[in-house]
C-alpha positions as a Python dict, from the first residue, in 0.01 Angstrom:
ca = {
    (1, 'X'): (0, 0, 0),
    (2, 'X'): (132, 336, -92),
    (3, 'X'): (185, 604, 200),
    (4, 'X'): (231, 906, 217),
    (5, 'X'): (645, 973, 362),
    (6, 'X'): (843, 1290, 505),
    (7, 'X'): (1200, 1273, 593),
    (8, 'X'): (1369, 1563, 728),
    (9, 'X'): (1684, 1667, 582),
    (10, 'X'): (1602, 1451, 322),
    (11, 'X'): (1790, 1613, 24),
    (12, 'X'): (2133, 1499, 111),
    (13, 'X'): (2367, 1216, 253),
    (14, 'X'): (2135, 915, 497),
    (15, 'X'): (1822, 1130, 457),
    (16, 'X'): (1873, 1116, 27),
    (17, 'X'): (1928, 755, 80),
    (18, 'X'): (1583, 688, 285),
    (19, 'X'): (1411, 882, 74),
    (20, 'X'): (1489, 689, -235),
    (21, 'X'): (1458, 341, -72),
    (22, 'X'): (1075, 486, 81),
    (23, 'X'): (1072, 586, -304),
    (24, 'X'): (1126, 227, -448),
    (25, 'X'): (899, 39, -192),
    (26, 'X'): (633, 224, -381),
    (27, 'X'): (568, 508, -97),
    (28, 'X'): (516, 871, -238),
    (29, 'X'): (758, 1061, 5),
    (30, 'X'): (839, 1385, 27),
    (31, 'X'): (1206, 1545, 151),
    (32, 'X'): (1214, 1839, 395),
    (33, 'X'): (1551, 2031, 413),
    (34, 'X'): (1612, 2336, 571),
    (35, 'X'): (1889, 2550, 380),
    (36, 'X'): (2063, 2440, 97),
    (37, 'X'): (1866, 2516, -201),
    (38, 'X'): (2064, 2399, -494),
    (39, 'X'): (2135, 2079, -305),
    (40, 'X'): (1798, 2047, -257),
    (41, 'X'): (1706, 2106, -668),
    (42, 'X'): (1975, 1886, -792),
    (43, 'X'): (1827, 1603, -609),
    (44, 'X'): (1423, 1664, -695),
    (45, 'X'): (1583, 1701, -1065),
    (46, 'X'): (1766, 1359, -998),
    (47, 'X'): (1510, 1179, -790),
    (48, 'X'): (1108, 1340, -925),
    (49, 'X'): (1092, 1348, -498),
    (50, 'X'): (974, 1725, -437),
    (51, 'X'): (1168, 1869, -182),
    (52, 'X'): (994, 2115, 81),
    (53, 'X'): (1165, 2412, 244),
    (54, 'X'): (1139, 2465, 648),
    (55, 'X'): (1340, 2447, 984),
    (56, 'X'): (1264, 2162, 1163),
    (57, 'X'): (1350, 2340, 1463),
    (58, 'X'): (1097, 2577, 1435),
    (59, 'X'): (746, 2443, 1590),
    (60, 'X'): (568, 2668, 1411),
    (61, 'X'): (718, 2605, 1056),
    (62, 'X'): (657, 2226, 1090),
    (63, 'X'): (293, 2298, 1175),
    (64, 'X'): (264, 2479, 846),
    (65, 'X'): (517, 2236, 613),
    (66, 'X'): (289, 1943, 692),
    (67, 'X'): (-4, 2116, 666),
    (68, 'X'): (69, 2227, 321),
    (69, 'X'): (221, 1851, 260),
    (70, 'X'): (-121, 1687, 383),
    (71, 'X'): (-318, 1920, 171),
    (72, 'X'): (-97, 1875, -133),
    (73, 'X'): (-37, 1528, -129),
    (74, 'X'): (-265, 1324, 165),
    (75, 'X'): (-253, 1239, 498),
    (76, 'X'): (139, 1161, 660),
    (77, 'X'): (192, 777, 730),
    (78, 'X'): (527, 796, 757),
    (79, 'X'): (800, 996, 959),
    (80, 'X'): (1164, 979, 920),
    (81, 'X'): (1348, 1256, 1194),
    (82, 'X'): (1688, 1247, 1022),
    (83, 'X'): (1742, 1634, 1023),
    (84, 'X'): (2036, 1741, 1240),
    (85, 'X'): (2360, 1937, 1273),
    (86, 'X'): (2671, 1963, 1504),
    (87, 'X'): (2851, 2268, 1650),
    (88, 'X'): (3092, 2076, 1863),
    (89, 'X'): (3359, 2201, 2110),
    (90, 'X'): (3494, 2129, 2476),
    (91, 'X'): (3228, 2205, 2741),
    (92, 'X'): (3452, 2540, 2842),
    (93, 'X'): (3470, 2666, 2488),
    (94, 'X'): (3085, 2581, 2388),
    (95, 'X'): (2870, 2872, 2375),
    (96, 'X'): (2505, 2836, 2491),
    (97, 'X'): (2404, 2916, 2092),
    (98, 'X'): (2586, 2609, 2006),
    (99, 'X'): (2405, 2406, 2266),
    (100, 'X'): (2087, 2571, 2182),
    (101, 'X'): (2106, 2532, 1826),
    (102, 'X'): (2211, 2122, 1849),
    (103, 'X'): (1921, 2100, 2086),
    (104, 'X'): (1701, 2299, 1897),
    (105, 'X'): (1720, 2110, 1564),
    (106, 'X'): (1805, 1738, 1636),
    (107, 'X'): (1568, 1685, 1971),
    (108, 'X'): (1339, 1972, 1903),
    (109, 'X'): (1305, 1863, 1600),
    (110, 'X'): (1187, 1555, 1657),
    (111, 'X'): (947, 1712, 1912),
    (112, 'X'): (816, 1941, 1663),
    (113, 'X'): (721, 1690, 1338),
    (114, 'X'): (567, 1451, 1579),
    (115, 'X'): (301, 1721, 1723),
    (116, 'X'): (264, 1780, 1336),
    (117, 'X'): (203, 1432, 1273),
    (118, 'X'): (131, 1220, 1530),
    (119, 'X'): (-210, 1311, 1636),
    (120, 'X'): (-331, 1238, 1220),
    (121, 'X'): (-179, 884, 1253),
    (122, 'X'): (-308, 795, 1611),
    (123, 'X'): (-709, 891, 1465),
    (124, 'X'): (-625, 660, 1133),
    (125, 'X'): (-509, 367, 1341),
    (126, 'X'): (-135, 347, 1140),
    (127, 'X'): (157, 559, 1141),
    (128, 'X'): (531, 481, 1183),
    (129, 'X'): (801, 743, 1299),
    (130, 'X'): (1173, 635, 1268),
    (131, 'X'): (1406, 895, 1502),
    (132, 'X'): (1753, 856, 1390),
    (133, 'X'): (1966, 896, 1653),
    (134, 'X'): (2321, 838, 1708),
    (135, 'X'): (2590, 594, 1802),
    (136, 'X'): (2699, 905, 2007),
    (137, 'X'): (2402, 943, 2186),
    (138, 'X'): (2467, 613, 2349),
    (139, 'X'): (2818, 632, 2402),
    (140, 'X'): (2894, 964, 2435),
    (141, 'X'): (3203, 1167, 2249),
    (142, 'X'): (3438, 1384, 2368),
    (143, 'X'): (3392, 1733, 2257),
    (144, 'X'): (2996, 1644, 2192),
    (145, 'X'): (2808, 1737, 2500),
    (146, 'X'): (2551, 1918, 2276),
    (147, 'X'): (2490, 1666, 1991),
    (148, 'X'): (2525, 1351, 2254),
    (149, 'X'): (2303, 1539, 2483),
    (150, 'X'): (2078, 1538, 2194),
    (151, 'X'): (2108, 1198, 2058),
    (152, 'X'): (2040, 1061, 2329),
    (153, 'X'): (1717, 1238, 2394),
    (154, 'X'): (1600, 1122, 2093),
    (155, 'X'): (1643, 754, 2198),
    (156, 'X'): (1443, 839, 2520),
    (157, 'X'): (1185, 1008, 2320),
    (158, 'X'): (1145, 746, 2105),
    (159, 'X'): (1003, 469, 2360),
    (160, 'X'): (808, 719, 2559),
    (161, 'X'): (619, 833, 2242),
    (162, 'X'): (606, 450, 2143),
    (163, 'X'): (419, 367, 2430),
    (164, 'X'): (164, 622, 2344),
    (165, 'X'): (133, 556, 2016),
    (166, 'X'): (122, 137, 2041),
    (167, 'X'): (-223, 113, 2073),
    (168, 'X'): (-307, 321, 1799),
    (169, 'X'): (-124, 96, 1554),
    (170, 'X'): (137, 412, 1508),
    (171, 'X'): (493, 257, 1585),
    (172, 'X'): (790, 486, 1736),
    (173, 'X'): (1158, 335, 1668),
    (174, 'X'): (1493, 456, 1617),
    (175, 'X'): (1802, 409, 1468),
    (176, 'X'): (2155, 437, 1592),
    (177, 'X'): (2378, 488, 1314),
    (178, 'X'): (2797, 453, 1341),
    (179, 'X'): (3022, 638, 1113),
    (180, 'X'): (2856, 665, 791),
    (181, 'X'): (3059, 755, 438),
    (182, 'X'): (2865, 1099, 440),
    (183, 'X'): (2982, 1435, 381),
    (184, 'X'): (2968, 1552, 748),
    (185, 'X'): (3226, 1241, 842),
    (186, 'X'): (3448, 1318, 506),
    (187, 'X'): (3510, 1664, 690),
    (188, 'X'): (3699, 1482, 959),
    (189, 'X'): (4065, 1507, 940),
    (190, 'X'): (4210, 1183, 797),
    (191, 'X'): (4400, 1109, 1063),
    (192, 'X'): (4165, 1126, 1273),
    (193, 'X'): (3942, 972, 1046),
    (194, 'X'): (4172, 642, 1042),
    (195, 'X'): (4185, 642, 1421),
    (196, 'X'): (3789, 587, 1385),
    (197, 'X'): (3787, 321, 1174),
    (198, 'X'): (4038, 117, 1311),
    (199, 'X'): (3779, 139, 1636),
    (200, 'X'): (3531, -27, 1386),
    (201, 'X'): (3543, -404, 1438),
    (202, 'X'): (3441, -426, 1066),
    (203, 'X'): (3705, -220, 960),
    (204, 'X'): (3522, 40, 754),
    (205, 'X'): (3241, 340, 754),
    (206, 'X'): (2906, 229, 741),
    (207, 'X'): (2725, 323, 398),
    (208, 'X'): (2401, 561, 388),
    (209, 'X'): (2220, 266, 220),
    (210, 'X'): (2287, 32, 549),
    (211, 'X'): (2099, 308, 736),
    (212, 'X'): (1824, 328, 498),
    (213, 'X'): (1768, -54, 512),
    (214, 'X'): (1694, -23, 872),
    (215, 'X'): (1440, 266, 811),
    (216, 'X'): (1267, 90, 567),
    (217, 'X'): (1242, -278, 764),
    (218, 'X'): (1077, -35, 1061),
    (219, 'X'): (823, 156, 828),
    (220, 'X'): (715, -156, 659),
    (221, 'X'): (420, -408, 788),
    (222, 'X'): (716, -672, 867),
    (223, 'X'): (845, -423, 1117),
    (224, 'X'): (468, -392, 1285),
    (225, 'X'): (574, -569, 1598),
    (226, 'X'): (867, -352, 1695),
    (227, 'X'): (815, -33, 1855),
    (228, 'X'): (1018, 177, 2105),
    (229, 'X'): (1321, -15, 1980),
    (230, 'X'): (1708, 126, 1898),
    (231, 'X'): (1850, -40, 1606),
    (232, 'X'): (2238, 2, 1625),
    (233, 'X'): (2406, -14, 1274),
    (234, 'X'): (2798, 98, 1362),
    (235, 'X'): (2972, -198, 1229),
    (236, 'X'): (3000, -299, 1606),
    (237, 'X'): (3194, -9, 1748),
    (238, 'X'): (2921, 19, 2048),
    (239, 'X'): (2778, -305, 2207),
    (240, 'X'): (2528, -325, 2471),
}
């Protein structure tokens, strides 16, 4: 059955690689991003997924983005909350607008598309949010407090919200990705870069598509019996 699909920061890196695998199990889904506009064309050119403008961080904007995407396409099934950013730093050299900012976009965020969506999916009797969180938010990483802080809200979140949403058929899971080929961990140094895969037990970064797997097994009917779970996909660098 064809639903209806939003995933935030969905023009780029894991969130272009869950859109496209929502695309090809036959789900019309649509990719919020917040910034980067020719980004953001090159892949609706590439892809025929429409890409919607708005900061997930802002309540108000997500109010109005799926709104306009209900009214444009249908009613929201699905709800990927991959949107996020870092501004890391040491604890003494952080500024509270880093902190706010992290918190602002990658929990608030989260926060924010499920009071947009949520409440639709609970009165239909089916909805499925994927959070994806981090392998930092359960491990923590030096220099992170703001984005671990974060992460590792969302995992909290997510089985609270599943626990409210189980008997309405709506399931709330997350994933836990590792280091992941994406442009964000290409920016790392290569030395230090090295030093972080030879932590990886499988010896390599994770690919966007591994990621995008996951999303899809927990958005699917075969994933209906799973909810408030963390799926870790880091190659085994965190076990617990």
């Amino acid at each position: 059955m064809t639903r209806i699909a939003i995933v935030t920061g969905g023009t780029r890196g894991i969130g272009a690689a869950i859109c496209n695998r929502l695309k090809r199990q036959g789900h019309t889904v649509i990719a919020n991003y917040a910034g980067n506009d020719d980004a953001a064309r090159a892949f609706s050119e590439e892809t025929g997924i429409p890409a919607y403008k708005w900061d997930v961080g802002d309540h108000r904007a997500c109010l109005e983005g799926c709104a306009r995407v209900a009214e444009e396409h249908g009613p929201i099934d699905i709800v990927v909350n991959n949107a996020g950013i870092t501004r890391d730093g040491t604890l003494h050299k952080m500024s509270y607008e880093d902190w706010d900012d992290v918190m602002r976009v990658n929990l608030g965020g989260c926060f924010n598309m499920a009071k947009a969506t949520f409440p639709g999916m609970r009165e239909r009797k089916w909805g499925r949010i994927v959070n994806i969180g981090s392998i930092n938010g359960q491990a923590g990483q030096y220099g992170q407090v703001n984005y671990a802080a974060a992460k590792s809200g969302i995992h909290g979140f997510t089985k609270a919200l599943a626990q409210e949403g189980a008997k309405f058929g709506v399931t709330v899971n997350a994933i836990a990705p590792g280091y992941v080929d994406t442009d964000m961990v290409a920016a790392v140094p290569e030395p230090v870069l090295e030093k972080i895969v030879a932590r990886i037990p499988v010896g390599r970064l994770g690919q966007a598509e591994e990621i995008a797997r996951g999303v899809a097994f927990f958005t699917s009917e075969n994933g209906a019996f799973m909810t408030g779970s963390t799926m870790s996909i880091n190659g085994g660098q965190h076990m617990y």
